[in-house]
N, C-alpha and C positions, 0 to 999 in steps of 0.2 A: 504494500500500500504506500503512495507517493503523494505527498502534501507540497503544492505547487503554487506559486505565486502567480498564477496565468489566468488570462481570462480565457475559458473555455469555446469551443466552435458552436453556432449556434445550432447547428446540428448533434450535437451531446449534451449541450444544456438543457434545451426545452422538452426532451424526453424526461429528463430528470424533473425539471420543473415540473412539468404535467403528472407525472407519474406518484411525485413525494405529493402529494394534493394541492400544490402552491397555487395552481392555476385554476383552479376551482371558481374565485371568485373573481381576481382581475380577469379573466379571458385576454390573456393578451398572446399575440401573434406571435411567432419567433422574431420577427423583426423589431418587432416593441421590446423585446425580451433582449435581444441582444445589443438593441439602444441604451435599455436601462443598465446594464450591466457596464458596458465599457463606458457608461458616466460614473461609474462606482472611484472609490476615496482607495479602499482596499479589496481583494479578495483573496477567493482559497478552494482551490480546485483541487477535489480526492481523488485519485486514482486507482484502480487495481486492473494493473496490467494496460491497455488501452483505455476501458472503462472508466466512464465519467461516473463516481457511485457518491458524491457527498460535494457540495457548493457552501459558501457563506461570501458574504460581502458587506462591506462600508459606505453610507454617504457620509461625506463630512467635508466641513470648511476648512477644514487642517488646521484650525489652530483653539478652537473651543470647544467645539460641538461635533460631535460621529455618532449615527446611528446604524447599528449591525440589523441587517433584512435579511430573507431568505438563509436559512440556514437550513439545511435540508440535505438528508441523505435517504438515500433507495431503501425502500420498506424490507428489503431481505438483509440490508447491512446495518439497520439500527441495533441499538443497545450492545454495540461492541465500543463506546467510547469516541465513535468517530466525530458527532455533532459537536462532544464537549471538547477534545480537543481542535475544532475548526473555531471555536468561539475563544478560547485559549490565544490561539495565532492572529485571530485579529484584534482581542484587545492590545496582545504585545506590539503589536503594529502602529495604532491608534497610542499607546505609551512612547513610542520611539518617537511620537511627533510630538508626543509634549500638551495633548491635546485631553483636556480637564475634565470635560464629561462623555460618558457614552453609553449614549440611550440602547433600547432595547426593548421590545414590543414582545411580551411573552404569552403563548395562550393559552386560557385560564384552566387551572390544577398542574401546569409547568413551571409554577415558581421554585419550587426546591429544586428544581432541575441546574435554571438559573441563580438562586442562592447558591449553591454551593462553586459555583465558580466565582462567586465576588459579589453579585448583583443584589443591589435591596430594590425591594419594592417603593414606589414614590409614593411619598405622605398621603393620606387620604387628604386633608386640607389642600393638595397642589397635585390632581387629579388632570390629567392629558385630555386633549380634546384633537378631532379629528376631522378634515372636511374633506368628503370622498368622493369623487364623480365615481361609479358603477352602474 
């Protein structure tokens, strides 16, 4: 298994995308998909063998604010550690720039997931809001 600083072919991605359930709700096209991505701050493309099996990525301003999306690996390779350490590599990344906070969007009964790699939950009094074209 090979942990790669590359943006992936949108042809490996969006099988992955679609497949981990990410595309469920955005419907977006491999062209949307591969736009979003090479606007990305960081990523972390999994490998095993040729095989695109595990994705994570970064937006960020570089110098305050990152927020990790799509983190996602192929329903036969979870719970072997691989999400946690993709999430691992891009906050080291997201550190190396010096950059203060980084967010993270977790879905719900996933928080111990993200606690244990570093993450708290945000105050109830300072609660996230959201404006969504779908």
């Amino acid at each position: 298994m090979e942990f790669k600083d590359k943006i992936p072919f949108k042809t490996e991605i969006y099988p992955l995308y679609t497949q981990s359930g990410w595309n469920e709700r955005l419907r977006l096209n491999p062209d949307e998909l591969d736009k979003a991505i090479h606007n990305s701050f960081a990523v972390v493309s999994v490998y095993e063998g040729d095989q695109l099996i595990g994705f994570g990525r970064v937006v960020s301003d570089g110098v305050s604010y990152a927020t990790i999306y799509d983190v996602m690996v192929m329903p036969q390779w979870q719970g072997q550690g691989i999400g946690s350490k993709i999430i691992r590599i891009l906050v080291n990344k997201c550190e190396r720039h010096d950059i203060r906070r980084i967010h993270l969007f977790a879905a719900k009964g996933r928080e111990d997931f993200y606690r244990h790699l570093g993450f708290i939950p945000r105050p109830v009094e300072s609660p996230g809001m959201v404006f969504e074209k779908v």
